[in-house]
N, C-alpha and C positions, 0 to 999 in steps of 0.2 A: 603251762600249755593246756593240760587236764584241766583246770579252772574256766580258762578260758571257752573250749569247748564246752564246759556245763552250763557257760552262762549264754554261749551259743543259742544251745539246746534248750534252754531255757523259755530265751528269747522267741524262738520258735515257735513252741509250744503257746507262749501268753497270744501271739500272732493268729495260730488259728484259733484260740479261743473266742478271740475278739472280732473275729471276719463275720461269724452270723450275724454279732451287734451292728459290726459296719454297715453290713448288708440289710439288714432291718432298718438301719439309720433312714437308706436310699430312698424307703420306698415308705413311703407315708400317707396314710389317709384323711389328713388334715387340708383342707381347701387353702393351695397356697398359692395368693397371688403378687407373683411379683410386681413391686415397681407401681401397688395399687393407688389410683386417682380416680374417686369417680366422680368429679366433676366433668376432669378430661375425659374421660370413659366414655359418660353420657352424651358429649358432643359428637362423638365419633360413632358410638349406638344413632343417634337421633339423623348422621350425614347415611348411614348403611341403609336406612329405614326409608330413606327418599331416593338412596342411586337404584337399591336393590329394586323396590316397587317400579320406578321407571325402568329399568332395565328388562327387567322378567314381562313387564308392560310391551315395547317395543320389541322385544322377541318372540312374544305367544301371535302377536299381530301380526308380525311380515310375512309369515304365509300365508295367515286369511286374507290379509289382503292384496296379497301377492296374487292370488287365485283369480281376484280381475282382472289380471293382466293377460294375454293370450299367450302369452308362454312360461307361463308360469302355473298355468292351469293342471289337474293333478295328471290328467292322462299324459300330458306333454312328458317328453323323454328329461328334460331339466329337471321336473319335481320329482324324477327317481332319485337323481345324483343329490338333490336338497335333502329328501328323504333320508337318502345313507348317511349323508354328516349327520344329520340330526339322530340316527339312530345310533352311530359312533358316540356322539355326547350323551347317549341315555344308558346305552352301556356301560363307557365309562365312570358316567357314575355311580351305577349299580356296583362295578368292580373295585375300582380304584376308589372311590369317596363313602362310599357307604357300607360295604360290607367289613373293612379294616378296621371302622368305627366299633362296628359290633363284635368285629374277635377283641378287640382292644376292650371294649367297656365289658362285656359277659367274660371275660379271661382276668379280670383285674385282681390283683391280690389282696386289694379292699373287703373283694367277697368273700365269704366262707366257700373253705375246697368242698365241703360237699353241699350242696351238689355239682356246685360250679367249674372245678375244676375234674370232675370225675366222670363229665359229660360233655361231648360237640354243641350246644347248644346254638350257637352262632348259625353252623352250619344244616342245622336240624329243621331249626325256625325257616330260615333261606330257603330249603328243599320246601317244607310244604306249604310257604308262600306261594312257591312256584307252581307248588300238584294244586291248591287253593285256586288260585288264578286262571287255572287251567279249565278246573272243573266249571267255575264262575264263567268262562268265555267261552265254553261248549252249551253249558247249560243255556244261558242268556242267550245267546246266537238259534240255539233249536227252538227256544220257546218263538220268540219272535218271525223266524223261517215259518215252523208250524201255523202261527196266527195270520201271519200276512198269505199263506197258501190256501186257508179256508176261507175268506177273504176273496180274494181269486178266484176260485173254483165255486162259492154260492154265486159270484157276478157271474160263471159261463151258464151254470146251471141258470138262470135267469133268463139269457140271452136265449137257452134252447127252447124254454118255455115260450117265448115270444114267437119261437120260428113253431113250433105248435098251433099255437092261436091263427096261424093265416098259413093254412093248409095250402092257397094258392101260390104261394111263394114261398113254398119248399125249398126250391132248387136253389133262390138268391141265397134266401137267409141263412140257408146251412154251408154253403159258399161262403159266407159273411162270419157266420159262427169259427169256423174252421180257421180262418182267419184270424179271428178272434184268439181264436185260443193259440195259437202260434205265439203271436201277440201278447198274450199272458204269460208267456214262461219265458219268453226274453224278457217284461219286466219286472216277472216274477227275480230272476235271476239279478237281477241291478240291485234291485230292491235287496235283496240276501247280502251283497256285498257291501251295499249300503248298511244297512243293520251290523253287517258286523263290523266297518267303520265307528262304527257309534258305540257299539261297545268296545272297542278297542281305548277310542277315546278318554271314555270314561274311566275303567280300569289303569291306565295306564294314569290317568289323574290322579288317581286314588294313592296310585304309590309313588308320585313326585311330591302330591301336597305332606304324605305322611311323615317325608324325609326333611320338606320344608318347614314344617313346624318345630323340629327336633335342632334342626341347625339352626334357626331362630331364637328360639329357646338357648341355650347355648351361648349363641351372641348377647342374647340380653342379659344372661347372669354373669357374665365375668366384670373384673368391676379390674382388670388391666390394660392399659390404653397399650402395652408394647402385645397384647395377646389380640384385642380388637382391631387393629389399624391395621392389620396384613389381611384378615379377616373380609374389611368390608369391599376391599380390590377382587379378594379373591369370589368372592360369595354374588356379587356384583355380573361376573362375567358367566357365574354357573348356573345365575338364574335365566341369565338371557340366551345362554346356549339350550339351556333344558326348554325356555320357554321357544325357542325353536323347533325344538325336538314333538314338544306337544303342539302345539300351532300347525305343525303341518300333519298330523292328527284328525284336528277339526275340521281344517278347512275341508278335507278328504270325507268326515263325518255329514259332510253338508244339513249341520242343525239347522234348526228356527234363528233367527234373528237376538231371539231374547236368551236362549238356551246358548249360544254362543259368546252374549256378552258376562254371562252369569259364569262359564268355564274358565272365560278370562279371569274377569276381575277375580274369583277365586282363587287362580294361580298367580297370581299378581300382589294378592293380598296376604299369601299365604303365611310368607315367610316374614313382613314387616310385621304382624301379627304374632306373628311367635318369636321377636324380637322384644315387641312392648311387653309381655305376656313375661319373659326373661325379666324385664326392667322391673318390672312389679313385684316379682318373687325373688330378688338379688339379693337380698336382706336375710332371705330364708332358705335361698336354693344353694344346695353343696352337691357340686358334680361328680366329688369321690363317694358319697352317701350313697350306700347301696340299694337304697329305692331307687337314686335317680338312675345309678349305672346298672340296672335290671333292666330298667322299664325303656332306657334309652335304648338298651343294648336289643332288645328284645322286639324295638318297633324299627330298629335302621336294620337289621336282621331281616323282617317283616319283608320292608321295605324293597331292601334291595333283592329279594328274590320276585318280589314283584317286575323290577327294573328289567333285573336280567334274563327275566320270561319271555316279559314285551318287547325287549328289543329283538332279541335273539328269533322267536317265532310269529310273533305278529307284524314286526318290521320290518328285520331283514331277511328272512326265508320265504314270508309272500311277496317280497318286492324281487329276490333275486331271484325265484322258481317262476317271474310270470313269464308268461311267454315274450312281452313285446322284449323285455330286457334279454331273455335266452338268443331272439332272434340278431340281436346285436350288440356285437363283440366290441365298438365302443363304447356304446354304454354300458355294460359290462365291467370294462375298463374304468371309467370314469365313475361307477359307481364304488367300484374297489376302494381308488383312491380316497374316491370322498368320505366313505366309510374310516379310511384307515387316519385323515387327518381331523378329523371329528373328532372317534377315541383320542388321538395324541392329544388336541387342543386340552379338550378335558382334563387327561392324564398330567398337563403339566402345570395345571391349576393348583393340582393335588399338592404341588412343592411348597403354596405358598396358604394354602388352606389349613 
């Protein structure tokens, strides 16, 4: 019985000897892809690369071109409630798709604990993405405000100069002037909101294209068709949601002609671009390699504090503090909702992403 229990004990003992190795076994930094084909691989790279492009294509455009239509137009009470989903799908994937990415890849055990593990870095990067973006769309909005009001004010000063020159017509012209300038600071005032449409736009680009390159990338180096094929459903519907979320952006931004088609195709191209760009380096790209899980980690990080700046304050706190939406309680209503099934859409992308 004494024997028995020594070999018990024994046993034991060899057990948790061998549990680090176990546990070492688990987790490995060798790029391991199951089940690898890349001839099949490539076919399903090459289907991603044309739904994604159409997709994100057909999403950035429905509400610029939706804005011809008379109720669809930005002031109409519709383009709040379009607004909120679309702001729901940028959140979410600020939250759910991009930020897990970056505690996952700057947390990975691949990397050396220090500094990696000794430090928030994930959430560090995220914060002054956001004080970044912040400062970027204070700064940009003033300069602009500033320019377009001196602007303005040399045209009144003009105009008084004129009502000078013809002393006999005083009374009109300064009548005229007065008006004038009334007149200047209401479209002084358009103008401002205008401006900072435009930067919002852009900014908020900045940090969807940044994320789209990365997942791109991504897609193009795996060389597993059972990792690619869930992949280009999912990626497929993020683009066209996101390209809604920015679409109705622009059309709000009221750009040029050319400056509109150039946002587009940028967002459109973004991500089949950083798919090819994947295919090209698959030979030589390793996703547990702590170059790639740094620098990935460190721009969907980036990234997503970007997202969740823009949605959060430039989206949805000027669309829910304006007045027309304060004045009513169903659109109010209705933009909750839309808000709330936006995020979810997005969020259960996440399942299969």
């Amino acid at each position: 019985m004494k024997e028995f229990q020594k070999n018990d004990l024994l046993s034991f003992f060899c057990i948790l000897l061998l549990l680090p190795a176990l546990a070492s076994a688990e987790c490995t930094c060798d790029a391991e892809e199951e089940g690898g084909n890349r001839s099949e691989a490539l076919k399903y790279k090459l289907g991603a690369i044309a739904s994604i492009l159409v997709a994100g294509a057909i999403g950035v455009c429905i509400p610029i071109i939706g804005k011809t239509i008379p109720s669809l137009q930005p002031e109409k009470p519709i383009f709040f409630i379009i607004k909120a989903f679309a702001a729901g799908v940028i959140l979410a994937t600020g939250f759910i798709h991009v930020l897990p990415d970056a505690f996952e890849r700057l947390t990975s055990p691949c990397l050396k604990e220090n500094p990696w593990a000794n430090f928030p870095f994930t959430g560090f990067v995220a914060m002054m993405a956001a004080i970044g973006t912040l400062m970027v769309d204070s700064i940009a909005t003033s300069y602009f405000n500033r320019s377009h009001f001196k602007k303005a004010q040399n045209h009144v000063n003009g105009d008084e100069e004129k009502v000078g020159e013809h002393e006999g017509h005083v009374h009109v012209h300064t009548h005229g002037t007065h008006g004038h300038s009334h007149g200047s600071l209401d479209t002084n005032s358009a103008e401002s909101q205008l401006l900072r449409h435009r930067v919002i736009s852009k900014v908020l680009e900045l940090g969807i294209v940044v994320h789209s390159v990365i997942i791109g990338i991504s897609l193009g180096a795996s060389e597993s068709p059972a990792t690619v094929r869930p992949l280009v459903a999912a990626l497929t519907f993020h683009q066209f949601f996101e390209g809604m979320g920015l679409g109705g952006c622009i059309a709000q931004a009221r750009e040029s002609r050319l400056t509109t088609i150039i946002m587009v195709l940028f967002f459109s191209l973004t991500t089949p671009v950083g798919i090819g760009i994947g295919i090209g380096i698959s030979s030589r790209y390793k996703e547990n390699s702590s170059t790639a899980l740094i620098l990935e980690g460190l721009f969907d990080a980036a990234s997503a504090g970007i997202l969740i700046y823009m949605a959060l304050v430039d989206l949805l706190a000027a669309d829910f503090m304006n007045p027309k939406m304060q004045k009513n309680v169903k659109l109010q209503v209705g933009a909750n909702v839309s808000l709330l099934f936006g995020a979810g859409c997005m969020s259960l992308i996440a399942k299969w992403a």
